[in-house]
mmCIF file of the N, C-alpha and C atoms, coordinates in Angstrom:
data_MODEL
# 
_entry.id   MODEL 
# 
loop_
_atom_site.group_PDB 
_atom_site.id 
_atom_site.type_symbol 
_atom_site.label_atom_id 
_atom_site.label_alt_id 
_atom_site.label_comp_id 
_atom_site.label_asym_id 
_atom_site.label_entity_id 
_atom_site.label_seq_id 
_atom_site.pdbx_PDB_ins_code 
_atom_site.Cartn_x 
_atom_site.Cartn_y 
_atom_site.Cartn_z 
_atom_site.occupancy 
_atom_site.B_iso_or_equiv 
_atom_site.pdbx_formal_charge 
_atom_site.auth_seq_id 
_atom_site.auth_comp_id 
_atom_site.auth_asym_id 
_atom_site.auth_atom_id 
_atom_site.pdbx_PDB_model_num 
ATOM 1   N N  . UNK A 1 1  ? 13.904 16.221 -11.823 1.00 0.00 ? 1  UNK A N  1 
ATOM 2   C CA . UNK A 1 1  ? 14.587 14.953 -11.657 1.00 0.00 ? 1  UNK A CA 1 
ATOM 3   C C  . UNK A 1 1  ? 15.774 15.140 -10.728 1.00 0.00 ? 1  UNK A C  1 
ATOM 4   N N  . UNK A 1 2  ? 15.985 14.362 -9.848  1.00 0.00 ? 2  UNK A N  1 
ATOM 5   C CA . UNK A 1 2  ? 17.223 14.510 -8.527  1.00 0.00 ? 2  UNK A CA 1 
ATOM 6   C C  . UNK A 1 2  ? 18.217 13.169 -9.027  1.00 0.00 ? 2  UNK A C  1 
ATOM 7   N N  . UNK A 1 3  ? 18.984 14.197 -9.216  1.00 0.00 ? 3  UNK A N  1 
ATOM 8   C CA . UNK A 1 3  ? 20.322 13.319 -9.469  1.00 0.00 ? 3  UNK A CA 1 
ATOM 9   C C  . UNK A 1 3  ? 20.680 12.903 -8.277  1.00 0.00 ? 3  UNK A C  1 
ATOM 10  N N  . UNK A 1 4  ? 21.840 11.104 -8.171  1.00 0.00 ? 4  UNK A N  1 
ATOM 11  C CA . UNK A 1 4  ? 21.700 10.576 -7.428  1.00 0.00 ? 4  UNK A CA 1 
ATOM 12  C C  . UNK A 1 4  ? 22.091 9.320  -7.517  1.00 0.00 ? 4  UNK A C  1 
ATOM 13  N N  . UNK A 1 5  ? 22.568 8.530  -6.827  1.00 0.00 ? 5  UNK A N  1 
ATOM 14  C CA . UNK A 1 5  ? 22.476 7.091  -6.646  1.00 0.00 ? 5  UNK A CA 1 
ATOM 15  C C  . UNK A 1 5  ? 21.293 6.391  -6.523  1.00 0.00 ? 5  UNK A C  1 
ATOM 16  N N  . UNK A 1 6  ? 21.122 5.760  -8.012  1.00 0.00 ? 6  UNK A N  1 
ATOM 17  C CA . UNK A 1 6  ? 20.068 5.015  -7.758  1.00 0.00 ? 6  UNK A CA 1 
ATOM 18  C C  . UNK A 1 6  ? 20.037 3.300  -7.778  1.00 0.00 ? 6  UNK A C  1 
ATOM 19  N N  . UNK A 1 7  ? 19.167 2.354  -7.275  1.00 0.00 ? 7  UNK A N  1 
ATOM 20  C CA . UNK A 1 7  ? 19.156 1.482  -7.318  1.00 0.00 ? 7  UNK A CA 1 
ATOM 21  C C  . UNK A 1 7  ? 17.922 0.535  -7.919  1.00 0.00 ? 7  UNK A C  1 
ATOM 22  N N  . UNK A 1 8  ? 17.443 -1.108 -8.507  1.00 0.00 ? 8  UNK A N  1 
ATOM 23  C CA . UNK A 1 8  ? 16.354 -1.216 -8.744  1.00 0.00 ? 8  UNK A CA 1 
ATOM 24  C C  . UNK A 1 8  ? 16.210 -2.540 -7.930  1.00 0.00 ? 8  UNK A C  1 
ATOM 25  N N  . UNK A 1 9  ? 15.496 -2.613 -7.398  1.00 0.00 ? 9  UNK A N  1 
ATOM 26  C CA . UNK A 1 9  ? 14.264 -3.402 -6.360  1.00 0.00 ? 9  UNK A CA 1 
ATOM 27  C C  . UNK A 1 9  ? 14.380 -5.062 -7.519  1.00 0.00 ? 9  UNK A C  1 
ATOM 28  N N  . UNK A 1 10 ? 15.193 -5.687 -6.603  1.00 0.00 ? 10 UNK A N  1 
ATOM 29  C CA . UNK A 1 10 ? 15.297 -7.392 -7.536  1.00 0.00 ? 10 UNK A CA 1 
ATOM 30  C C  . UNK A 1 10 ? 14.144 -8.008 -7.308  1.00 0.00 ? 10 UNK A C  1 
ATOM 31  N N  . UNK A 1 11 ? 13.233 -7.689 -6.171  1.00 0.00 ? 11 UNK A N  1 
ATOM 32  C CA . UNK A 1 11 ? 11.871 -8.236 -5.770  1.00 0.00 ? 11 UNK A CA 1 
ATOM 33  C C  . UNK A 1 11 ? 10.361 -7.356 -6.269  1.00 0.00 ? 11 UNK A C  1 
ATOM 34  N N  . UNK A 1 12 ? 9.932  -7.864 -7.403  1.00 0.00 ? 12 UNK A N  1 
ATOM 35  C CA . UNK A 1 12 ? 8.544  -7.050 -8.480  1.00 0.00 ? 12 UNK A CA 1 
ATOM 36  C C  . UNK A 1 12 ? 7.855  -6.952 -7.720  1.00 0.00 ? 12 UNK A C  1 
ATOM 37  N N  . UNK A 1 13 ? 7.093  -5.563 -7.799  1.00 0.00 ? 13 UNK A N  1 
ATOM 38  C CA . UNK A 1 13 ? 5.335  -5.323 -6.866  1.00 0.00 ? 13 UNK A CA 1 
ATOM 39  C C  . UNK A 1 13 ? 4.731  -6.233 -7.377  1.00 0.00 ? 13 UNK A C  1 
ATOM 40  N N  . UNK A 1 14 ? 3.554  -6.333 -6.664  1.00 0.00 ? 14 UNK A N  1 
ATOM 41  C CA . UNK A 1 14 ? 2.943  -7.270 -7.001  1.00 0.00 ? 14 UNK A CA 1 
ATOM 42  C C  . UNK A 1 14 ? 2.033  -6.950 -8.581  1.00 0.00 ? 14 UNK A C  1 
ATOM 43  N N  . UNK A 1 15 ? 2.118  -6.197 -9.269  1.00 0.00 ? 15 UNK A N  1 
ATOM 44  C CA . UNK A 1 15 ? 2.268  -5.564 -10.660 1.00 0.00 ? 15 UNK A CA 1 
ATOM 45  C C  . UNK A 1 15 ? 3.120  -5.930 -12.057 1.00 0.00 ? 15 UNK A C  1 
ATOM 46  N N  . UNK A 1 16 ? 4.386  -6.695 -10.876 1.00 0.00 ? 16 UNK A N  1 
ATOM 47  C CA . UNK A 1 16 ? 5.447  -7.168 -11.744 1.00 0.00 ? 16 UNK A CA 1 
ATOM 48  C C  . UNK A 1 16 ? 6.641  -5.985 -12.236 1.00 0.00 ? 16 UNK A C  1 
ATOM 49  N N  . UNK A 1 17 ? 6.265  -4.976 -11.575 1.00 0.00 ? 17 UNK A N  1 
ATOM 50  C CA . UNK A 1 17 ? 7.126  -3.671 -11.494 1.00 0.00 ? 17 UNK A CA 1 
ATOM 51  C C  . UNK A 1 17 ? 8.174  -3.912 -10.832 1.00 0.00 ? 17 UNK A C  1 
ATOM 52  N N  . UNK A 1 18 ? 9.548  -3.464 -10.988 1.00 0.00 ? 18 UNK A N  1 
ATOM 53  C CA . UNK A 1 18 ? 10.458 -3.443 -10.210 1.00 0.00 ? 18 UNK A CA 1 
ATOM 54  C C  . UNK A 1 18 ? 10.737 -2.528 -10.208 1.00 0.00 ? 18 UNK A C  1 
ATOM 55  N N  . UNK A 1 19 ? 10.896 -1.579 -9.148  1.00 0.00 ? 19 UNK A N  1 
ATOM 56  C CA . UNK A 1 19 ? 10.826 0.215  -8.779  1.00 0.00 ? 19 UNK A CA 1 
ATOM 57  C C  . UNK A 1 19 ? 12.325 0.559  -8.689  1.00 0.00 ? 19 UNK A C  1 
ATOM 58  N N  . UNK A 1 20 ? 12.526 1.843  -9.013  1.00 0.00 ? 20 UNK A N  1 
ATOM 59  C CA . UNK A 1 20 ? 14.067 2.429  -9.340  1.00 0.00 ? 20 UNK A CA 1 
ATOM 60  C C  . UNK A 1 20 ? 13.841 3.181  -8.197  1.00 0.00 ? 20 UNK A C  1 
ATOM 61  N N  . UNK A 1 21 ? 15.275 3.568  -7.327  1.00 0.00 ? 21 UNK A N  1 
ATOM 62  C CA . UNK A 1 21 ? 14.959 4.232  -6.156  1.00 0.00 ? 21 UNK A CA 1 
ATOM 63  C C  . UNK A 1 21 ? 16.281 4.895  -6.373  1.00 0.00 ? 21 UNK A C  1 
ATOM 64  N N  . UNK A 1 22 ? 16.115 6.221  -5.458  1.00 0.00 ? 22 UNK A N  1 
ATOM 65  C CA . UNK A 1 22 ? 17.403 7.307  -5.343  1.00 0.00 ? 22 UNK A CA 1 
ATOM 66  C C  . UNK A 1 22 ? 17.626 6.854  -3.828  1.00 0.00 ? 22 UNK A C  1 
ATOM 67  N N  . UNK A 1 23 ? 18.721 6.720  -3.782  1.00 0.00 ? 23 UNK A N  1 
ATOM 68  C CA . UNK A 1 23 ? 19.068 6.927  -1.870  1.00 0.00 ? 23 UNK A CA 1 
ATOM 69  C C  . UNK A 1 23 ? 18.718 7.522  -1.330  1.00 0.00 ? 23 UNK A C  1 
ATOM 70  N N  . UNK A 1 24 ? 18.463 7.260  0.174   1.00 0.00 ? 24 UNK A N  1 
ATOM 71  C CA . UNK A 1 24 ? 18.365 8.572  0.556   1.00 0.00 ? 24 UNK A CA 1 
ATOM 72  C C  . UNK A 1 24 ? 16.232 8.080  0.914   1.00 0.00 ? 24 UNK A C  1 
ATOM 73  N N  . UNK A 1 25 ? 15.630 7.376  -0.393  1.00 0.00 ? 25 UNK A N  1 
ATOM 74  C CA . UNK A 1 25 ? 14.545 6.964  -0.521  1.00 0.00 ? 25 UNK A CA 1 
ATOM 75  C C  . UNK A 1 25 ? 13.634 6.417  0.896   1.00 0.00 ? 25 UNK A C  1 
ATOM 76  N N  . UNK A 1 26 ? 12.444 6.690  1.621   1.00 0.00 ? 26 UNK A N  1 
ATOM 77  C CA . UNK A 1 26 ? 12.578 6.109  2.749   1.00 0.00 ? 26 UNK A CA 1 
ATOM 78  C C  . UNK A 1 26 ? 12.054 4.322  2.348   1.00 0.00 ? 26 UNK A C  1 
ATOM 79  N N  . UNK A 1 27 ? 11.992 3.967  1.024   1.00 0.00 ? 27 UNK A N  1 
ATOM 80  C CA . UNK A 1 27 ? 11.118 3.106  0.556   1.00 0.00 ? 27 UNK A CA 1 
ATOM 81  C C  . UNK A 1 27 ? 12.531 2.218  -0.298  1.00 0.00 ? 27 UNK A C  1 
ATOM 82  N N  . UNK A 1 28 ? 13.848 2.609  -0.067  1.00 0.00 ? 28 UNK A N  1 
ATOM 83  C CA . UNK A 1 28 ? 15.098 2.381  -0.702  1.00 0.00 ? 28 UNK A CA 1 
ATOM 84  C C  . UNK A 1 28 ? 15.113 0.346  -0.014  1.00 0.00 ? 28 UNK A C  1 
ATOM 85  N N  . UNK A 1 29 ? 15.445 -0.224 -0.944  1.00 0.00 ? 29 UNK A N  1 
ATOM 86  C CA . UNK A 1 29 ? 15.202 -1.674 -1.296  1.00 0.00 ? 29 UNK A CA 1 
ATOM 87  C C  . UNK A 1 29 ? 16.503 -2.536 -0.266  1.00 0.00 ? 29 UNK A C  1 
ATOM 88  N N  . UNK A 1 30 ? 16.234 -3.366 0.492   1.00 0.00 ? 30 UNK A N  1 
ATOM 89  C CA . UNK A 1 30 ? 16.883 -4.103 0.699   1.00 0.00 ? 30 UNK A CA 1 
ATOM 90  C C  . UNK A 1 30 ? 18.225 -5.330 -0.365  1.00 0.00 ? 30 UNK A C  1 
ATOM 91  N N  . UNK A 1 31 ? 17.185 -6.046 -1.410  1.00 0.00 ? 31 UNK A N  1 
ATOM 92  C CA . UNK A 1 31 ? 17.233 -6.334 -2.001  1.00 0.00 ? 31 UNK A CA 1 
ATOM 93  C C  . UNK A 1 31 ? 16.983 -6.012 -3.209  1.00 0.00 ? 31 UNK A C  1 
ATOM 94  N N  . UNK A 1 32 ? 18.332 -5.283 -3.941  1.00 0.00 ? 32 UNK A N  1 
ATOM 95  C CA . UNK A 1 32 ? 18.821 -4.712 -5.083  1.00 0.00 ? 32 UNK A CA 1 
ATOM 96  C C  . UNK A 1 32 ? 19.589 -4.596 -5.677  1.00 0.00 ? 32 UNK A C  1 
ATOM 97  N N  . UNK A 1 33 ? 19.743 -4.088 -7.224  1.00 0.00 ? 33 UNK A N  1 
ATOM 98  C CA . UNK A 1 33 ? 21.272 -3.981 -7.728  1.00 0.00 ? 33 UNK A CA 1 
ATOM 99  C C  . UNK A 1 33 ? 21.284 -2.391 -8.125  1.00 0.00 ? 33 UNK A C  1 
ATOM 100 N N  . UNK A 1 34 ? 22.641 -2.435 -7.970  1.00 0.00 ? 34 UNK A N  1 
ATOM 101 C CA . UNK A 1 34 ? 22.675 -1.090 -7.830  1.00 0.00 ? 34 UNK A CA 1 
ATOM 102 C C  . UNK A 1 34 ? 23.100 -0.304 -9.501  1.00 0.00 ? 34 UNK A C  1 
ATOM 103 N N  . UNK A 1 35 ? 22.097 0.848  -9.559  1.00 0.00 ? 35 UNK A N  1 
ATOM 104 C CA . UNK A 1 35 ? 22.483 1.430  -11.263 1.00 0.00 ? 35 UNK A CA 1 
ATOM 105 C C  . UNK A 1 35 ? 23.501 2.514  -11.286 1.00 0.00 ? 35 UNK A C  1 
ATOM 106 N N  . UNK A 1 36 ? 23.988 2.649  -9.752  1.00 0.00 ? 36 UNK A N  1 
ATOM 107 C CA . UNK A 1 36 ? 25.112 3.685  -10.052 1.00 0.00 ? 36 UNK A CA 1 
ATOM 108 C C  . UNK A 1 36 ? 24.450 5.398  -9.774  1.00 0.00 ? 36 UNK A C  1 
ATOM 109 N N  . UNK A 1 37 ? 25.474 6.457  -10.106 1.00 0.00 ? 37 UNK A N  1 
ATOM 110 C CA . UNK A 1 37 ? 25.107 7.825  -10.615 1.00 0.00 ? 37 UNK A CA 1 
ATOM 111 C C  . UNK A 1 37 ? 24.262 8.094  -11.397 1.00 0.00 ? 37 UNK A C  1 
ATOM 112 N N  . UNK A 1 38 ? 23.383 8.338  -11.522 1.00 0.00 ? 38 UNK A N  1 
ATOM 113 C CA . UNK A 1 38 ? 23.164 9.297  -12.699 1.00 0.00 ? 38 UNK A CA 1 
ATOM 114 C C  . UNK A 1 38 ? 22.343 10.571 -13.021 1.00 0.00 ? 38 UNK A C  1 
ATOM 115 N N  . UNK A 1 39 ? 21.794 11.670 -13.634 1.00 0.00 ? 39 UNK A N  1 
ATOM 116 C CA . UNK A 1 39 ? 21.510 12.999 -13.659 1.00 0.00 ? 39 UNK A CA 1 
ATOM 117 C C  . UNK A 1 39 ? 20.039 12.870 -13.108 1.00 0.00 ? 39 UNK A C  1 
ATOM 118 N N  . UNK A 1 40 ? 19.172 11.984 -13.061 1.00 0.00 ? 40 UNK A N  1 
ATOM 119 C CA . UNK A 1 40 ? 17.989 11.751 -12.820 1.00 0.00 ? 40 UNK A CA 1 
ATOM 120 C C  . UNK A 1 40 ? 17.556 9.996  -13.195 1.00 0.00 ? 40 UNK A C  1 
ATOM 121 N N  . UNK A 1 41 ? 16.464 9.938  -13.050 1.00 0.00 ? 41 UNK A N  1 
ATOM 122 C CA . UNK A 1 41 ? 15.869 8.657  -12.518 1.00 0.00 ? 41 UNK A CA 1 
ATOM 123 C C  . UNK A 1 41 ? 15.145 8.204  -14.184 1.00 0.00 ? 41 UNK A C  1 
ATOM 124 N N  . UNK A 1 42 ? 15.225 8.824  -15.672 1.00 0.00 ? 42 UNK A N  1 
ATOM 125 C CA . UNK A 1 42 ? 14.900 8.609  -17.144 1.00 0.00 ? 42 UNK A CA 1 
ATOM 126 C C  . UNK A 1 42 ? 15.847 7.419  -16.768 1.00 0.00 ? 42 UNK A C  1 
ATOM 127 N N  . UNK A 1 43 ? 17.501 8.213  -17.110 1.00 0.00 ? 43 UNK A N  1 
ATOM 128 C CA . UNK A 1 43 ? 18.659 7.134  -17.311 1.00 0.00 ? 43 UNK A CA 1 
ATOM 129 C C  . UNK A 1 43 ? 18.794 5.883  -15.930 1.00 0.00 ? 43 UNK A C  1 
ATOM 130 N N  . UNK A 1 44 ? 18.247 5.972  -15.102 1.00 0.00 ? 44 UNK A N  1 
ATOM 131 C CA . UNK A 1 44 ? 18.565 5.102  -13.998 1.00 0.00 ? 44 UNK A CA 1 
ATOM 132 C C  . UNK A 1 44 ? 17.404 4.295  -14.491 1.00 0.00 ? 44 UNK A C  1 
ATOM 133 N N  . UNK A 1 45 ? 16.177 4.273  -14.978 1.00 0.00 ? 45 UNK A N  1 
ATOM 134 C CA . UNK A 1 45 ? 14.975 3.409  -15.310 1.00 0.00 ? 45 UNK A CA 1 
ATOM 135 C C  . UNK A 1 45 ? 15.508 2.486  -16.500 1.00 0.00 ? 45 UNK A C  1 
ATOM 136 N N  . UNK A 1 46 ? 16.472 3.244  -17.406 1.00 0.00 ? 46 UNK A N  1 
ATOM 137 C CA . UNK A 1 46 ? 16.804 2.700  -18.979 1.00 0.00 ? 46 UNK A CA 1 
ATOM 138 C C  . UNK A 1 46 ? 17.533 1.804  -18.531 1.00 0.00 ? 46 UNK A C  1 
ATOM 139 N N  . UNK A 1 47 ? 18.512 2.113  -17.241 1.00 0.00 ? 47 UNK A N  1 
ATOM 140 C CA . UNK A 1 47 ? 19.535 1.224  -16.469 1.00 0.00 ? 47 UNK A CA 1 
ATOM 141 C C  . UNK A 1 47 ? 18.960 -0.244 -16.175 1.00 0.00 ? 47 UNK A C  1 
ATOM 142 N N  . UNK A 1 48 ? 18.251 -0.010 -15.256 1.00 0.00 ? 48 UNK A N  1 
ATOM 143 C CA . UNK A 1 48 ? 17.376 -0.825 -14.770 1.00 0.00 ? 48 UNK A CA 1 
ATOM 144 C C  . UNK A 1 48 ? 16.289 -1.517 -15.708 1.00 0.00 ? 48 UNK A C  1 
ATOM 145 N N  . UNK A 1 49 ? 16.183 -0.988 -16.937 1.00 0.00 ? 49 UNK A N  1 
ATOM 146 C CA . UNK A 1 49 ? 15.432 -2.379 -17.881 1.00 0.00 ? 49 UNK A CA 1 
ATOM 147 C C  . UNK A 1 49 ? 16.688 -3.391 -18.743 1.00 0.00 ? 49 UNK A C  1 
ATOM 148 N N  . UNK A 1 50 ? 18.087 -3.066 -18.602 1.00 0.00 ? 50 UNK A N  1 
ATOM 149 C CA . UNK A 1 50 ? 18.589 -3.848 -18.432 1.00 0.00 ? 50 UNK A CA 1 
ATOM 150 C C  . UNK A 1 50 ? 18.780 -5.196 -18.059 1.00 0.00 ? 50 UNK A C  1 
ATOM 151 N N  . UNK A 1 51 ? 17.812 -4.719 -16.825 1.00 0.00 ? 51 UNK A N  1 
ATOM 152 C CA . UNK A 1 51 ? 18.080 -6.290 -15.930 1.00 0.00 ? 51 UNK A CA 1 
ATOM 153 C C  . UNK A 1 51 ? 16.572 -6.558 -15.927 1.00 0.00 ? 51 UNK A C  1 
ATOM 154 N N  . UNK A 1 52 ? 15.691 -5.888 -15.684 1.00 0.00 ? 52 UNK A N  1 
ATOM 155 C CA . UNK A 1 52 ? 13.877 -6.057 -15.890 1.00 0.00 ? 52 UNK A CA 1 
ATOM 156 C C  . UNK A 1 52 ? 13.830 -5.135 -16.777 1.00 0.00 ? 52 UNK A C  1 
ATOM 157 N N  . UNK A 1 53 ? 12.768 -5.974 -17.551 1.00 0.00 ? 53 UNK A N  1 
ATOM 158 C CA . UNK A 1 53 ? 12.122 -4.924 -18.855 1.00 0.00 ? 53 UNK A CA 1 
ATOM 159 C C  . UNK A 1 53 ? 11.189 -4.465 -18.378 1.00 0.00 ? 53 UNK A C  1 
ATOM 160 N N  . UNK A 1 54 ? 10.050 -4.956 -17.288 1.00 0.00 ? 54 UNK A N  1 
ATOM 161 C CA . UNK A 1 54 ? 9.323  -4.181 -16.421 1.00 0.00 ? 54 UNK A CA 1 
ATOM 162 C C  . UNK A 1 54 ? 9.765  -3.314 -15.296 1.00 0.00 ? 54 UNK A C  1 
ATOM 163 N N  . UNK A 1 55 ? 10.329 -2.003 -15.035 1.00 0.00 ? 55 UNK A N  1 
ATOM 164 C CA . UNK A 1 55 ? 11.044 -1.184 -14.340 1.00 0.00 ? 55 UNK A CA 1 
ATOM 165 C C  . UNK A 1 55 ? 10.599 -0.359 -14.471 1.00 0.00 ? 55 UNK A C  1 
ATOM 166 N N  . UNK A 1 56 ? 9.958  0.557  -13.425 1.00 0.00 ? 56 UNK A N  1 
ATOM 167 C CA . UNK A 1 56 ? 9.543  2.027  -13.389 1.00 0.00 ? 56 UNK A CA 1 
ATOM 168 C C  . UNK A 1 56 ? 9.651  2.584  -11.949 1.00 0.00 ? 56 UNK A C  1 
ATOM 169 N N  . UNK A 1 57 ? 9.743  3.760  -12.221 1.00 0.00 ? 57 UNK A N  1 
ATOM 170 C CA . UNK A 1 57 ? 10.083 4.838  -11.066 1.00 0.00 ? 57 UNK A CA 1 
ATOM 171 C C  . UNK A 1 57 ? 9.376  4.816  -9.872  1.00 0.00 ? 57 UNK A C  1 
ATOM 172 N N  . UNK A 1 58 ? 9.787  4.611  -8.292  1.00 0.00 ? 58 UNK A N  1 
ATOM 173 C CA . UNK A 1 58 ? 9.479  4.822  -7.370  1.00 0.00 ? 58 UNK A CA 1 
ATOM 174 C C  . UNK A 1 58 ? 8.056  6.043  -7.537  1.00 0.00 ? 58 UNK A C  1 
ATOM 175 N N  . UNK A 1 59 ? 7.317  5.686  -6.974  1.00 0.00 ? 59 UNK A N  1 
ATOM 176 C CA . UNK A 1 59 ? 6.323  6.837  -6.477  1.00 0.00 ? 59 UNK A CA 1 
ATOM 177 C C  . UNK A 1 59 ? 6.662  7.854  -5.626  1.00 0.00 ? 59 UNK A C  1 
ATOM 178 N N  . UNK A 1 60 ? 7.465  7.767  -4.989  1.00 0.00 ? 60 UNK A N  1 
ATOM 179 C CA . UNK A 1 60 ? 7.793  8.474  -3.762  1.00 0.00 ? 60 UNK A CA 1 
ATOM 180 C C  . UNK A 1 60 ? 9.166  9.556  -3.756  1.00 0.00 ? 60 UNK A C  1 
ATOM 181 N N  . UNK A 1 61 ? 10.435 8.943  -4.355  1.00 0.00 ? 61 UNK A N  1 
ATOM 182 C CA . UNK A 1 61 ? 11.540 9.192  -4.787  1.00 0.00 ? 61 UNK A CA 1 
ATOM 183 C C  . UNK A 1 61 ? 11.791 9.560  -6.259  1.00 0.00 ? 61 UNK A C  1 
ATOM 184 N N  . UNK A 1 62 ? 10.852 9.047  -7.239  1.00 0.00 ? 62 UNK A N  1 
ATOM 185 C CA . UNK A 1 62 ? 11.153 9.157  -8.831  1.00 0.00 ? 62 UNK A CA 1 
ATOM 186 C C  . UNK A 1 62 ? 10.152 9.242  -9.491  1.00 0.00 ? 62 UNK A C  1 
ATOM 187 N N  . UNK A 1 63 ? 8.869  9.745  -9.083  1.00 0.00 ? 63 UNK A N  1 
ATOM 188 C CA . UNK A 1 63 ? 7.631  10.205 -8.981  1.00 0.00 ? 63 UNK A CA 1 
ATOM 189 C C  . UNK A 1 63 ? 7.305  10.510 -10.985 1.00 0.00 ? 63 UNK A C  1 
ATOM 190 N N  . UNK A 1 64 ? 8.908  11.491 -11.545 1.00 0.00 ? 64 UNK A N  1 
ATOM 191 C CA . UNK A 1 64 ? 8.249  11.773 -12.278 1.00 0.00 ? 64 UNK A CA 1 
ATOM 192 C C  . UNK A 1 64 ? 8.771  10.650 -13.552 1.00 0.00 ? 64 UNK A C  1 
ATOM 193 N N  . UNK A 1 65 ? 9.406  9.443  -12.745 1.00 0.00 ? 65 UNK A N  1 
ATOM 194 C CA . UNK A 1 65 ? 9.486  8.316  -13.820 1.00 0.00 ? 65 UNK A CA 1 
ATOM 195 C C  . UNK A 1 65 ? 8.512  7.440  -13.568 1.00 0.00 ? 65 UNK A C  1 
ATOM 196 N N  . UNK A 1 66 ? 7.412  7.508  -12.885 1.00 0.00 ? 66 UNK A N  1 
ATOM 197 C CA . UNK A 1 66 ? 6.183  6.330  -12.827 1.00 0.00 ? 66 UNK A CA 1 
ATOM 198 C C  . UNK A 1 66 ? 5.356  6.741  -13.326 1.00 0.00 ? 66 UNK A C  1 
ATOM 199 N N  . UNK A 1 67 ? 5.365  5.490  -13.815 1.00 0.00 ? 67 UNK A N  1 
ATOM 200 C CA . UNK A 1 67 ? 3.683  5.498  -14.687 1.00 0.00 ? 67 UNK A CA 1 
ATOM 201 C C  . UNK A 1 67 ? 2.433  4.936  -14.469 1.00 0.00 ? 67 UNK A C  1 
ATOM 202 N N  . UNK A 1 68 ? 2.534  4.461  -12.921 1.00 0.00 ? 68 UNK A N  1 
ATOM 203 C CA . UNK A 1 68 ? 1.483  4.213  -12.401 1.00 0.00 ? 68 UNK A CA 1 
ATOM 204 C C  . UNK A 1 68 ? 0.904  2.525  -12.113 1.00 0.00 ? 68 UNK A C  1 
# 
C-alpha cells in the first residue's frame, strides 16, 4: 500500500464505483474531493465511503483496494 494523497472521483464508473486515487495517479480525477494523507489507500477507501458508500480502489494506483 503507497502512502499518499489521496482523492475520490465525484463522477461513478459506469458500475456506480467511485475510484480512490493516490496522486501522482496517471488516471488522478478532475473532478474530486479530496481524502487527504493517509498510510495507504484501506483508510483513504473508508474515507471516501463517507461521501459514496460505493467507493473502491483505483486499478491502476490502489490496485490492492479493488475489488473489481
Amino acid at each position: 500500500m503507497a502512502a499518499g494523497y489521496y482523492v475520490v472521483n465525484r463522477i461513478a464508473q459506469n458500475n456506480g464505483d467511485h475510484e480512490v486515487h493516490v496522486a501522482g495517479c496517471h488516471y488522478f480525477p478532475t473532478h474530486r474531493i479530496d481524502l487527504g494523507y493517509h498510510a495507504g489507500c484501506a483508510t483513504a477507501v473508508a474515507a471516501a465511503r463517507m461521501y459514496f458508500a460505493q467507493s473502491n480502489g483505483c486499478f491502476w494506483c490502489s490496485r490492492e483496494c479493488n475489488t473489481g
